[in-house]
C-alpha positions as CSV (number, residue, x, y, z in Angstrom):
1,X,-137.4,-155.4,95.8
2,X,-138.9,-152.2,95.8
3,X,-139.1,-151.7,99.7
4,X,-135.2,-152.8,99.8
5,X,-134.6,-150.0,96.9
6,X,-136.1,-147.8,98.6
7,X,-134.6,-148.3,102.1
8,X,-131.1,-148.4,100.7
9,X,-131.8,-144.9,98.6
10,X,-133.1,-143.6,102.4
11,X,-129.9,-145.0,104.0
12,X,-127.7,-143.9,101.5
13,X,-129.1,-140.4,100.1
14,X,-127.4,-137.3,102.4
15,X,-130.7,-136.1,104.7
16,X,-128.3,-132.3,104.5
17,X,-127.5,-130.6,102.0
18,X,-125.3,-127.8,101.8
19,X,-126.3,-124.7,104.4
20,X,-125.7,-121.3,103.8
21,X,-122.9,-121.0,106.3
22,X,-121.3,-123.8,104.6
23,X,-121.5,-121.8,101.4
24,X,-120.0,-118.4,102.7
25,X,-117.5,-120.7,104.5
26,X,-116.0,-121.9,101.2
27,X,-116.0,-118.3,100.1
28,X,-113.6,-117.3,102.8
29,X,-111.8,-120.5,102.3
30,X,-111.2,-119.8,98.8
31,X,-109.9,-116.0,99.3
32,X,-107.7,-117.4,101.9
33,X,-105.6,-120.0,100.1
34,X,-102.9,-117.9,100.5
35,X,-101.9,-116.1,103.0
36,X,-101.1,-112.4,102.2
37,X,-102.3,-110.3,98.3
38,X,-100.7,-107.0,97.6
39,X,-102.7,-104.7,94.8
40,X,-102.8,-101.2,93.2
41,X,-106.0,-100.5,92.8
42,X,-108.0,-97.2,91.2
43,X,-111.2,-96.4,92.1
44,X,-113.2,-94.2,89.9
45,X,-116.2,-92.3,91.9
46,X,-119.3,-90.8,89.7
47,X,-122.2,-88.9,91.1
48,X,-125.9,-88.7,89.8
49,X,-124.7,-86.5,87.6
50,X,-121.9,-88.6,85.8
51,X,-118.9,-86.4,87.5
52,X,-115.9,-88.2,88.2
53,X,-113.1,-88.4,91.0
54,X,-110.4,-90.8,90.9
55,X,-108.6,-92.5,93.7
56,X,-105.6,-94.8,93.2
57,X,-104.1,-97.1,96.8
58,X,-102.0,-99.6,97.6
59,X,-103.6,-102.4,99.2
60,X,-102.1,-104.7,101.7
61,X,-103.6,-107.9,103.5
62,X,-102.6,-111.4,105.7
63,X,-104.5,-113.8,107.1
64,X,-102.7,-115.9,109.8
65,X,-104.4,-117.9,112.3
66,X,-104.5,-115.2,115.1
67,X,-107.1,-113.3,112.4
68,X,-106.2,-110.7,109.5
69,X,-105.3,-107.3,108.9
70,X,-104.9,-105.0,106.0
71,X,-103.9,-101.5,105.0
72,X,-105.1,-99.3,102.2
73,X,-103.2,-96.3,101.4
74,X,-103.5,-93.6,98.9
75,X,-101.0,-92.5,96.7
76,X,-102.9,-90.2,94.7
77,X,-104.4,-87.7,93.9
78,X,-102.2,-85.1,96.0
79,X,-104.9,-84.0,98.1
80,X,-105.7,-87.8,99.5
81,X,-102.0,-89.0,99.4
82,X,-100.6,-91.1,102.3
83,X,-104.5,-91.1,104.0
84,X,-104.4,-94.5,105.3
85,X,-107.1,-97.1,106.6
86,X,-106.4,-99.6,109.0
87,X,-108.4,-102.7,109.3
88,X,-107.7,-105.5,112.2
89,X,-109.7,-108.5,112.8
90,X,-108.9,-111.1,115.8
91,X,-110.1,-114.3,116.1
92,X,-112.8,-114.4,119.1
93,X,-113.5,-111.1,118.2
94,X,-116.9,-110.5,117.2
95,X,-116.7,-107.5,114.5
96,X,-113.2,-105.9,112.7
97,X,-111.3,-102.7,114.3
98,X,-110.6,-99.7,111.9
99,X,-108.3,-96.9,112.1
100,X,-107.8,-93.8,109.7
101,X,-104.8,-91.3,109.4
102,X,-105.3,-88.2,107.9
103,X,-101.5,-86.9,107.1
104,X,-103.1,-83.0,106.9
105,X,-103.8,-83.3,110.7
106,X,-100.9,-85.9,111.9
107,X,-103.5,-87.7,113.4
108,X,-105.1,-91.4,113.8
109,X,-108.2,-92.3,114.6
110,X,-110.4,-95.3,115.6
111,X,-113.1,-95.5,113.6
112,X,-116.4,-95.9,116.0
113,X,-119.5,-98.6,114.5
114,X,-121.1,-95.1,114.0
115,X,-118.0,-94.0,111.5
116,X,-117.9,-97.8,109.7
117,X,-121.1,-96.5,108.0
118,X,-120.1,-93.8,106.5
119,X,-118.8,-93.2,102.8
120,X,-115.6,-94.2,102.5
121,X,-113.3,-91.3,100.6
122,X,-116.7,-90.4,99.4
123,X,-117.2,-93.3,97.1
124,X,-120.4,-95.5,97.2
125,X,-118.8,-98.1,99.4
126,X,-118.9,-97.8,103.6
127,X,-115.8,-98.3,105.6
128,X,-117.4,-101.6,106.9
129,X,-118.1,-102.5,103.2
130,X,-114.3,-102.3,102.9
131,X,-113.8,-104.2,106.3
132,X,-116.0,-106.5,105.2
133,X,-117.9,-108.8,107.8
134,X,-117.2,-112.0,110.0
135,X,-118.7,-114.8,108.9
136,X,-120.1,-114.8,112.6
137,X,-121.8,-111.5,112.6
138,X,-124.6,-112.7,110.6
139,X,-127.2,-115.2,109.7
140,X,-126.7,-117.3,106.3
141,X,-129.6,-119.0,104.2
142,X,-129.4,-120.8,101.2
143,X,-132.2,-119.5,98.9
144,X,-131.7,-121.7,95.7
145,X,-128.7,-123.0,93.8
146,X,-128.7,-123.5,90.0
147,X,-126.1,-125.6,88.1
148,X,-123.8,-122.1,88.2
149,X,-124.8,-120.4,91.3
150,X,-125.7,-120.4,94.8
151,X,-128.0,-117.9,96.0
152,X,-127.6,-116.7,100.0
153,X,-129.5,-114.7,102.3
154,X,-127.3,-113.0,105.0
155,X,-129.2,-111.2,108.2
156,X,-127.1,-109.5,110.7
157,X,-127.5,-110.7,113.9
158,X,-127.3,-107.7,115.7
159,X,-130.0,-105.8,114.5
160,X,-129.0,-102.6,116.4
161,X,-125.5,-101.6,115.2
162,X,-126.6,-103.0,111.8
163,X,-126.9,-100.8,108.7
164,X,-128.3,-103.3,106.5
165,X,-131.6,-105.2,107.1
166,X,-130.1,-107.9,104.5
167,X,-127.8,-108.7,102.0
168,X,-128.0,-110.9,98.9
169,X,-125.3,-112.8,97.6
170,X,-125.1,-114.6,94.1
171,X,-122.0,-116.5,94.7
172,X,-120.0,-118.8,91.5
173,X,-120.1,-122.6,92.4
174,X,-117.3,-122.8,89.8
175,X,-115.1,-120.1,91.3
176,X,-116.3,-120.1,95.1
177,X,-116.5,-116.3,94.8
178,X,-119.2,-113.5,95.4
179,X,-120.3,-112.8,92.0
180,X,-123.3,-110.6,93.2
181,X,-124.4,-108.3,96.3
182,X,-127.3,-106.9,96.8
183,X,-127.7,-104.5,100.0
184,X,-131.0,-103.7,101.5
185,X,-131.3,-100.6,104.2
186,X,-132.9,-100.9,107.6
187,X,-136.6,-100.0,106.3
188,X,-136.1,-103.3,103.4
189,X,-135.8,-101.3,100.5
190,X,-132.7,-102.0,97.8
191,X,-130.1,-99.3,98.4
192,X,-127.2,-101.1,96.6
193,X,-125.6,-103.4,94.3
194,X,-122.0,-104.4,94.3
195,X,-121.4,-106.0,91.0
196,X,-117.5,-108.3,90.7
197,X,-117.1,-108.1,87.1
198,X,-113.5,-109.4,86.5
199,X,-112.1,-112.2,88.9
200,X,-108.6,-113.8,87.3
201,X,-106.9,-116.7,88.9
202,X,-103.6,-115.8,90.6
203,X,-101.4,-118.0,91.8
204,X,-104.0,-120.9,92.1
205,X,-106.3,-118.5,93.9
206,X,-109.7,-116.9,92.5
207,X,-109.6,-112.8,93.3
208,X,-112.2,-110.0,92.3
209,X,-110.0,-107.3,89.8
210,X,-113.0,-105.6,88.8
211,X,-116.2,-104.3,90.6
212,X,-118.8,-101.7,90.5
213,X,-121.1,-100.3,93.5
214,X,-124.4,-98.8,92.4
215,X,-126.5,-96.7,94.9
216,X,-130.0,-97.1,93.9
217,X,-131.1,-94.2,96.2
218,X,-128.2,-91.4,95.5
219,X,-127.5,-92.8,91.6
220,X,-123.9,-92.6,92.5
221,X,-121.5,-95.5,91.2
222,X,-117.8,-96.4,92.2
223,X,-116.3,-98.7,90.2
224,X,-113.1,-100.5,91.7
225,X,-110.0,-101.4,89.2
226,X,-106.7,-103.6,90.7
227,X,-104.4,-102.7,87.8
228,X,-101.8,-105.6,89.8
229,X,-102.3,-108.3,92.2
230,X,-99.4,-110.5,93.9
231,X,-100.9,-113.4,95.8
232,X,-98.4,-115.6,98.7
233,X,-95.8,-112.5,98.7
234,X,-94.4,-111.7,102.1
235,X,-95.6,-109.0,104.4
236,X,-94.0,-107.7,107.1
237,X,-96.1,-107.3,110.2
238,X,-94.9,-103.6,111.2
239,X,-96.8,-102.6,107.8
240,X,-99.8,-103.9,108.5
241,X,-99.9,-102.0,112.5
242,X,-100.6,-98.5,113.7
243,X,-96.8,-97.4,112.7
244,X,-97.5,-98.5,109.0
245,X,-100.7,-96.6,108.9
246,X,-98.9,-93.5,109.5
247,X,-95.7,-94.1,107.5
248,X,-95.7,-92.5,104.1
């Protein structure tokens, strides 16, 4: 009896558990229930020595099954208003496309993988933070889980365009959302922490209202706000497109 029991719990019992891809997977699944969100957001910049600069954007995104796209533009204060960012992702395409307008100069520009690094509006977050990264781009290992969380490991694959050595994710099994990230630089050492401290359910879909980036090495801290979120709303394509980056 015992060598049947334990030839049926052999036969039976799943040899694979969940992988890391599989987690990050139904993180992307999850933000993608619906197709398009449209949010005002503030962002709220502090330096090491507790100074503060505010932003506030509109923020624009679609996924279809071509890829996605999505626009950020400031509204305020007067001295950023109508700077836009572009982001474009294709399927096939192995990292995202960024373009900027700066409405001083009249002029657009593609952001280069040397410009994605930079400080975005001079907050604590990169413009390839804000693109954020294909699924495809990196390598994803499960750490540990617990009865709440899953714990990931992400490595870029291409170690020479990469600003990160690593980044660690605590992600919600509950929520299927990114609860956690922890960003290491090139020489291994912890540079920052993104922190999603508010995620509401809209329209049947989990989103992030609420997050802080700390910079361990500068002591600066951005802290994200989305003071309204519409989830499934129509978008028209010209928006989200070279023409809608420029258009005030």
């Amino acid at each position: 009896m015992k060598l049947l029991f334990l030839l049926f719990t052999i036969i039976f019992t799943p040899i694979f558990g969940l992988t890391g891809l599989d987690v990050m997977t139904k993180v992307q699944q999850e933000s993608q229930k619906k197709s398009t969100r449209i949010a005002i957001v503030d962002m709220k910049i502090y330096d090491q020595e507790g100074r503060e600069r505010k932003r506030y954007f509109n923020y624009w995104t679609k996924f279809s099954k071509q890829g996605e796209n999505s626009l950020i533009k400031f509204f305020r204060p007067k001295n950023v208003k109508g700077t836009s960012l572009l982001t474009r992702s294709k399927k096939g395409q192995d990292s995202k496309s960024q373009w900027i307008y700066l409405p001083a100069f009249k002029s657009v520009k593609q952001l280069s993988s040397s410009d994605k690094n930079k400080s975005f509006m001079g907050s604590d977050f990169t413009y390839s933070d804000i693109a954020g990264r294909k699924l495809n781009q990196d390598s994803h290992k499960l750490i540990k889980e617990t009865e709440m969380y899953y714990f990931i490991e992400s490595q870029p694959k291409d170690l020479e365009i990469a600003v990160y050595s690593k980044i660690r994710y605590v992600i919600s099994r509950k929520l299927n959302v990114v609860i956690k990230a922890i960003f290491y630089d090139l020489e291994g050492q912890k540079l920052k922490t993104l922190e999603n401290s508010q995620v509401s359910k809209i329209s049947d879909v989990n989103v992030v209202m609420g997050s802080v980036m700390e910079n361990h090495q500068t002591l600066g801290k951005t802290l994200l706000n989305v003071q309204s979120m519409k989830v499934g709303e129509k978008i028209n394509d010209d928006l989200l497109s070279i023409k809608g980056l420029k258009t005030l």
